[in-house]
N, C-alpha and C positions, 0 to 999 in steps of 0.2 A: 209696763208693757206686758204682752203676752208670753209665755213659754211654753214651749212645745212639752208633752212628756214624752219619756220612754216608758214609763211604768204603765203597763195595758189597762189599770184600774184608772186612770184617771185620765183616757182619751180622750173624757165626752165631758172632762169637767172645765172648766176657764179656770185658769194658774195665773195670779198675777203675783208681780216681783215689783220688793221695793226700798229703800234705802231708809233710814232713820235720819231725823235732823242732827243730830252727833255723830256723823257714820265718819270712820275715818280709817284711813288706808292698812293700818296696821292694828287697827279696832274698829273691824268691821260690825254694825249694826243695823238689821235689816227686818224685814216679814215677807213672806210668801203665804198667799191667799190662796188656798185650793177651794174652791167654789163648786158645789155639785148644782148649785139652784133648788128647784123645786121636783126634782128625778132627773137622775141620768143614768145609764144602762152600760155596765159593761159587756166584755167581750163573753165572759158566764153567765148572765145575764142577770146579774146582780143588781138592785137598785139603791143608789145614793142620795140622800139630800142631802142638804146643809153644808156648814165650811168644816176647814179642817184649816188654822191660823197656825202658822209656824214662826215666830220670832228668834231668830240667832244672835248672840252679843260674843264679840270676839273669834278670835282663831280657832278652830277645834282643839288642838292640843296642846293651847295656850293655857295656865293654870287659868280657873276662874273664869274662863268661858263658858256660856249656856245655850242652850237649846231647848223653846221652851213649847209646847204643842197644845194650844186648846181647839174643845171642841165643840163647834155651836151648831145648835140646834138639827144637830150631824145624828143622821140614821143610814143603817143596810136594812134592805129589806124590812122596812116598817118598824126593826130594831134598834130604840134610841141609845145612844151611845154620849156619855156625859163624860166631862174627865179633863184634868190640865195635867201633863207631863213634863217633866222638869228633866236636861241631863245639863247637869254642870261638872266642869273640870274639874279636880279637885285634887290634882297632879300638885305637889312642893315644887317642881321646875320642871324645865322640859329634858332634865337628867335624869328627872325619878323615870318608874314607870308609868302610861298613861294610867290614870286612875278617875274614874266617875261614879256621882252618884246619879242615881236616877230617881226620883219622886212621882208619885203618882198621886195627886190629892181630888177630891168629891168624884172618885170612877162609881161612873151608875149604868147599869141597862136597866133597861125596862122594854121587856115585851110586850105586843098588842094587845097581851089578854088582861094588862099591867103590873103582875108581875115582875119583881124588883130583885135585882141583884146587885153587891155594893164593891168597893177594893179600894184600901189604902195599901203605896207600897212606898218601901223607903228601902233601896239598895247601894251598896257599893261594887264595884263591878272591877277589878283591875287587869289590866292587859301585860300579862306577864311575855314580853318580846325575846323572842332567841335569835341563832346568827342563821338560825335555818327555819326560817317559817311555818316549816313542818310542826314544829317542834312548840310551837307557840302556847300559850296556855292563860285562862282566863280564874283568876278564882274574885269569889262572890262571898258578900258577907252583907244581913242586915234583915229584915223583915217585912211580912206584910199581913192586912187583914181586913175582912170584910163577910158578907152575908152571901148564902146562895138564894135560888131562886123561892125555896122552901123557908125562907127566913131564919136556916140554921146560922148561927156567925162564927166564924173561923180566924184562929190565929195561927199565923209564921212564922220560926225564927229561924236560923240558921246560928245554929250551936257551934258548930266545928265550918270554916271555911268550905265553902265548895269550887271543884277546882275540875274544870271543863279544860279537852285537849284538843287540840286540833289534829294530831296523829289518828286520835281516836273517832272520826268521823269525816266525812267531806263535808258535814256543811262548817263552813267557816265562824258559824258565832258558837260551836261548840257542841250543839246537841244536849245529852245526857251528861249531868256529870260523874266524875268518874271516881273521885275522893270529896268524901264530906258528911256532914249529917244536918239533919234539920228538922223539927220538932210541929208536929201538924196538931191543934187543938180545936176540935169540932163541937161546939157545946161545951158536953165537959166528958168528952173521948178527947185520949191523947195517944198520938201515933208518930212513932218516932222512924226517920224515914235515914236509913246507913247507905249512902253509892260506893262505901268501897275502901281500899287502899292505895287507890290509883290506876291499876291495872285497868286496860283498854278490854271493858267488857259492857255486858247491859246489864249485870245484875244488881239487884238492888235488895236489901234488905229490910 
């Protein structure tokens, strides 16, 4: 059936919901079809084709649950957008803390004039919980890489954890982070990028 949204991007798209034949109450398996058709116009006046498939397996913060996003033959504004994204649980129990990884595998754009740009990504991501929300904190470990629009190709790693606070910002998925290091190789330029010792600042090294 149909679903309304709240998200003002996808007003004008058709959302269908749908159950998997193994779906089951405590192992839920499903898809959600975001369908933009052939144009559809947001409220900026953005314009969207294509789908955007989203398949869920399991509980969220059930170990071993996935989340998984591809994207077909999905453009903004005449900007094709290629790419499967993977977020899987990857929490030892629901004692540890939540911990995911997130995948990114064949991310491509390509612009009208064709013009190519590429991204593999392979993170972990953990939600470090406190008894006061505030206080929450997320650190990050793992890499990525891919080309820019100029054909230059680019490596990521994250050397030293990186560890985002939620004190340190109002938006809730962390912002900047605030302790870490991580190693940017463009070519063969390497730039080594320092956020810090933790202290709730922007500076970055």
């Amino acid at each position: 059936g149909g679903v309304k949204p709240s998200d003002q991007r996808f007003t004008c798209a058709t959302i269908a919901f749908e159950f998997a034949e193994d779906n089951a109450p405590l192992n839920p398996h499903g898809f959600i079809t975001i369908n933009f058709g052939t144009g559809c116009t947001d409220a900026r006046g953005n314009v969207r084709k294509g789908i955007i498939k989203i398949e869920f397996k399991g509980i969220r913060f059930m170990p071993n649950s996935q989340i998984i996003t591809t994207l077909i033959d999905y453009s903004i504004n005449d900007i094709a957008i290629e790419g499967v994204r993977t977020v899987t649980n990857a929490s030892g129990s629901l004692e540890d803390n939540p911990k995911f990884t997130i995948t990114v595998q064949g991310g491509k754009v390509t612009w009208p004039d064709g013009s190519v740009s590429t991204r593999e990504v392979n993170h972990t991501r953990e939600w470090v919980r406190a008894a006061n929300p505030l206080n929450d904190k997320w650190i990050v470990t793992g890499s990525a890489a891919g080309s820019n629009r100029d054909g230059k190709t680019y490596q990521m790693e994250i050397t030293k954890p990186l560890v985002y606070k939620r004190e340190c910002t109002s938006n809730s998925k962390g912002g900047i982070a605030v302790e870490g290091t991580k190693v940017l190789t463009v070519n063969e330029k390497i730039v080594t990028i320092d956020y810090g010792n933790g202290t709730c600042d922007r500076l970055i090294t």
